[in-house]
C-alpha positions in Angstrom: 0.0 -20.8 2.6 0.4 -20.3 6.3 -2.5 -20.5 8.9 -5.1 -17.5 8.7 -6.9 -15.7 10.6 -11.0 -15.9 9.8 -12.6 -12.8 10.7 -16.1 -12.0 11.1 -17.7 -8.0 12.3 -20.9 -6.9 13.1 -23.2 -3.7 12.9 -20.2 -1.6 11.3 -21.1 2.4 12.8 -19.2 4.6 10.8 -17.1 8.0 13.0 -18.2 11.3 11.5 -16.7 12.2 8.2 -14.1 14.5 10.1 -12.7 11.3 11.3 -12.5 9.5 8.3 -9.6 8.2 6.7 -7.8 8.6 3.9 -4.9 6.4 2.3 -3.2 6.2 -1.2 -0.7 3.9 -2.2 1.5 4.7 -5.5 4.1 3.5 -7.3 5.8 6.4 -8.9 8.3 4.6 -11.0 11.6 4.7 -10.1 14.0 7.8 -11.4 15.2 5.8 -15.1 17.1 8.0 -17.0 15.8 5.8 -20.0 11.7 6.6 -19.6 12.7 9.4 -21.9 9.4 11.5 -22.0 8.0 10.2 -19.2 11.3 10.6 -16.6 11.2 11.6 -13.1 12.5 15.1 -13.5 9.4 15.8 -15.7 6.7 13.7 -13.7 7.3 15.2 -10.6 5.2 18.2 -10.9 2.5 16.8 -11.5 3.1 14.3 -8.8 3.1 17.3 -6.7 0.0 18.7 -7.6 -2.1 15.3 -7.5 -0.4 15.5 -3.8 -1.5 18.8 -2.6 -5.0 18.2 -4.1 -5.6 15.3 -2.2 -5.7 14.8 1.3 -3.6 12.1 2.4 -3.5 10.9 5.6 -1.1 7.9 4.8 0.6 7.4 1.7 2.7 4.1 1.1 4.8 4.8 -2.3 7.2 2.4 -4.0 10.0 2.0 -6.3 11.2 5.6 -4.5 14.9 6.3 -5.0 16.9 8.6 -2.8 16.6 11.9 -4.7 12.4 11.1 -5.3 12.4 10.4 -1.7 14.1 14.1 -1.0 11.0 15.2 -3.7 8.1 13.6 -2.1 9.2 15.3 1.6 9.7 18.4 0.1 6.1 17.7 -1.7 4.6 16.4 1.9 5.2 19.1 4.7 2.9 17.8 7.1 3.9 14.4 7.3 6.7 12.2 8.3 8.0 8.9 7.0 9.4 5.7 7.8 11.6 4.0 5.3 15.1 2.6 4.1 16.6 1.5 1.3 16.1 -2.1 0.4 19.8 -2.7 -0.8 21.2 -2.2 2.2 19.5 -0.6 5.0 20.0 2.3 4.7 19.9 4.7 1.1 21.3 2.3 -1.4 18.4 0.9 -4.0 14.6 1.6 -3.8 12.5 2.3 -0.7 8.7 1.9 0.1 8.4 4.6 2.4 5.6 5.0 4.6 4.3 8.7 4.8 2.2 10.1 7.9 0.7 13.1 8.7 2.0 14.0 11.6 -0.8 16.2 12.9 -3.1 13.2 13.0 -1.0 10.7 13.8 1.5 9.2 17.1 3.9 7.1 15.8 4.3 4.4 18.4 6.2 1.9 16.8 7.7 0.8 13.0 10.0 -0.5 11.1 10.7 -2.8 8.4 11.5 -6.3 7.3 13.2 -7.6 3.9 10.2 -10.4 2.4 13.1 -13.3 2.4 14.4 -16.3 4.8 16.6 -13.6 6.8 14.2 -10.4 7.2 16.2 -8.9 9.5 18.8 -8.3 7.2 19.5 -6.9 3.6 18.4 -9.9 1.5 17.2 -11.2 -1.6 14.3 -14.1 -0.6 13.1 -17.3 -2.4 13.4 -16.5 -6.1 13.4 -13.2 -6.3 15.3 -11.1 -9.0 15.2 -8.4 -5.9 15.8 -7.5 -2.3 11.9 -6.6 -1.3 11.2 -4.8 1.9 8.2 -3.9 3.9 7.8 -0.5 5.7 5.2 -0.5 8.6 4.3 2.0 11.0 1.9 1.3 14.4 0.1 4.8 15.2 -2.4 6.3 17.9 -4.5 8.1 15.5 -5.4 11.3 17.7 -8.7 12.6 15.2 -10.4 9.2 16.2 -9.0 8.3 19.1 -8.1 4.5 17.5 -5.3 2.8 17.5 -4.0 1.6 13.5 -1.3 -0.4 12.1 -0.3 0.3 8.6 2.3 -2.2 5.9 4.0 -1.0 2.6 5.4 -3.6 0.1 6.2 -3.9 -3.3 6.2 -8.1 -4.4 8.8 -9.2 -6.3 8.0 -8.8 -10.0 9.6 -12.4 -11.3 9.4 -14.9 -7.9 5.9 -16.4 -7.7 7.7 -18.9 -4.9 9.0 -15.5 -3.4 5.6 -14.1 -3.5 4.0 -16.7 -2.1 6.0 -16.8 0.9 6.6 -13.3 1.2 2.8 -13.1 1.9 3.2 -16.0 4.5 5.6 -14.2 6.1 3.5 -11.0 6.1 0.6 -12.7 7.8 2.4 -14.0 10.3 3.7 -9.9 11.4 -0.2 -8.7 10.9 -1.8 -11.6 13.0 -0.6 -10.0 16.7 -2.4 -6.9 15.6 -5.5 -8.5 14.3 -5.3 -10.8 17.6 -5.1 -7.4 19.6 -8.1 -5.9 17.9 -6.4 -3.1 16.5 -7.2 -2.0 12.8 -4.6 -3.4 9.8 -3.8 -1.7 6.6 -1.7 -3.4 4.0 -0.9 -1.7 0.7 1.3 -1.6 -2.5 2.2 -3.3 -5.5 1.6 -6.8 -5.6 2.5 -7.4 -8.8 0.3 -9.9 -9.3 -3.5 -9.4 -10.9 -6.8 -10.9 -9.0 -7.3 -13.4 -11.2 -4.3 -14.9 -10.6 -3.7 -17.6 -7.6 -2.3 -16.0 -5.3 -4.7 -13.2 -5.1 -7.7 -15.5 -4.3 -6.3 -15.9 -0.8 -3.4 -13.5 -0.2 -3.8 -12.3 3.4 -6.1 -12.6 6.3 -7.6 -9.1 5.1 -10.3 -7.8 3.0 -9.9 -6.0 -0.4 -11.2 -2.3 -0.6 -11.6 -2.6 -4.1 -14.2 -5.5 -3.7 -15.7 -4.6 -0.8 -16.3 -0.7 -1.2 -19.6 0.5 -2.1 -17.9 3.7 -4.0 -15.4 3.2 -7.0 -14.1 5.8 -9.6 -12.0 5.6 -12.1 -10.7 2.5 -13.8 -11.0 -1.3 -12.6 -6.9 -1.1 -13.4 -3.7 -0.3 -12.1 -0.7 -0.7 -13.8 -0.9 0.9 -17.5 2.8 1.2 -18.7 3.0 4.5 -19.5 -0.8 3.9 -21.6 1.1 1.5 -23.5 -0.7 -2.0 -22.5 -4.1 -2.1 -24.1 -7.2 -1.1 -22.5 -8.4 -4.5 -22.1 -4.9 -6.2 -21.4 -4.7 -3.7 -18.1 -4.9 -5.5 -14.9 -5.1 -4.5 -11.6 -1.8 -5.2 -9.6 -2.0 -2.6 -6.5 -3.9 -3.1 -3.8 -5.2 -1.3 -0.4 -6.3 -4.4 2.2 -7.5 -4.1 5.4 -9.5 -5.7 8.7 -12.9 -4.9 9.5 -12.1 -2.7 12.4 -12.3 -0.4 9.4 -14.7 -0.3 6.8 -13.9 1.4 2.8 -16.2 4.6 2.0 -14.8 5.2 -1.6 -12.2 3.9 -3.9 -10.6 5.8 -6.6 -8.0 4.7 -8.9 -6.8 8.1 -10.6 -6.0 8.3 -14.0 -7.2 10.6 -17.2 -9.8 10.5 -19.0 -7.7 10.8 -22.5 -4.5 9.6 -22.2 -3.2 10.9 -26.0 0.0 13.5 -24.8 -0.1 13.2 -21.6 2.7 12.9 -19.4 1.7 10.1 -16.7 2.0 10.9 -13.2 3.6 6.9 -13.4 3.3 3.6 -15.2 0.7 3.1 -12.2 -2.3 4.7 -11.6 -2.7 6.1 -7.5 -5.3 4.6 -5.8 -6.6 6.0 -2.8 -9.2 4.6 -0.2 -11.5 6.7 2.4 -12.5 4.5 5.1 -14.2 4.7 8.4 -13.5 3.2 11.7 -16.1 0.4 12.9 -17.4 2.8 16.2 -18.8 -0.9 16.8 -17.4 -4.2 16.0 -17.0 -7.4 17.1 -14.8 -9.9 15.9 -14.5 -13.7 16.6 -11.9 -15.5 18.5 -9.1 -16.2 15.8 -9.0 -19.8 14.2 -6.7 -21.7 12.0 -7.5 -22.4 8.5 -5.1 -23.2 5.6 -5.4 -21.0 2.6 
């Protein structure tokens, strides 16, 4: 794995809870004809009501075709997005958007970047069965006056070469940022579980799951529809993130019985309150091999 950036904070002061923050990431399953019961076209209501009962600050959603893409900014007023599709750049294949609430938030600068050896152009990296892209957005968040940088991704679900290095390459577009002092985000679906080797070390970053003092709902993420077992279920989506900020509560969403339901998706939301750091301190960045 590429050189990391150790990080170390201090006497964390949490902003009033009117400046706290609040960020979900979801993968809503892409629009498959073949889901039967559990298809887009009968999901997305209830999509739309978990999304208007929450308040979202920043959402970073995957496996989004064009048409749930039109659905989730008709669902999201408020907020903007940044976002492509991964096939070719522009609407062809899946995008992980990244959602923003525009009354909160200045966009200063995004983008995105395919996770192979040519990111700056519609690709398939390593050994991935996939093109895989990461959406990322650089804001001036107005409530708290602080400055945030926020990544989407969805790792490849076959390639554990392409998910090694698409993690390498990530680290190398959060370390200016972390450098700069300015508070990282990194979400989605890793498709990888924490016991796994990759997941002891994946990013210069800390793990809101782990580290927050709150948690609700299951320890899982990705359920298939309720078909895995309860105790087969692993957790495979994940909400990191410096110590500029620090997590309040985690919730992964799912219900409590799952016999007849239709599932929002084959993956549970999770969403993560956190506050800034009003004071932090951080060391000068050095190398270390992970």
């Amino acid at each position: 794995m590429v050189a990391a950036l150790l990080l170390l904070f201090v006497s964390p002061q949490l902003l009033a809870e009117g400046e706290q923050l609040r960020v979900m990431t979801f993968n809503i399953r892409y629009d498959n004809k073949g889901d039967s019961a559990q298809q887009w076209s009968l999901r997305k209501a209830g999509v739309a009501q978990l999304l208007n009962s929450q308040t979202m600050d920043l959402l970073g959603a995957q496996e989004v075709l064009k048409n749930q893409l039109e659905d989730l900014v008709a669902m999201l007023p408020h907020h903007n997005f940044i976002g492509v599709g991964r096939d070719d750049g522009k609407e062809a294949g899946e995008y992980a958007p990244l959602f923003y609430d525009t009354r909160r938030f200045q966009l200063k600068e995004g983008g995105y970047f395919w996770l192979s050896e040519t990111p700056e152009v519609a690709s398939i990296g390593w050994d991935a069965a996939c093109a895989r892209i990461v959406t990322w957005g650089y804001f001036y968040d107005r409530e708290a006056q602080q400055e945030l940088v926020c990544f989407n991704l969805h790792l490849d679900h076959v390639g554990k070469v392409a998910r090694r290095e698409s993690l390498a390459l990530l680290t190398k577009h959060i370390a200016p940022f972390i450098q700069a002092q300015i508070a990282v985000i990194v979400m989605g679906d890793f498709n990888a579980a924490p016991s796994e080797e990759l997941m002891q070390h994946p990013l210069p970053l800390l793990d809101s799951y782990l580290e927050s003092p709150v948690k609700e709902g299951p320890s899982w993420s990705f359920h298939n529809f309720g078909r895995i077992p309860l105790p087969e279920r692993q957790r495979i989506d994940y909400i990191f993130y410096s110590p500029l900020l620090a997590p309040i509560n985690y919730q992964s969403i799912h219900p409590n019985n799952e016999e007849g339901v239709c599932f929002l998706s084959d993956h549970t939301p999770v969403v993560v309150t956190f506050g800034y750091n009003r004071e932090r301190k951080m060391m000068a960045p050095t190398c270390s091999t992970l």
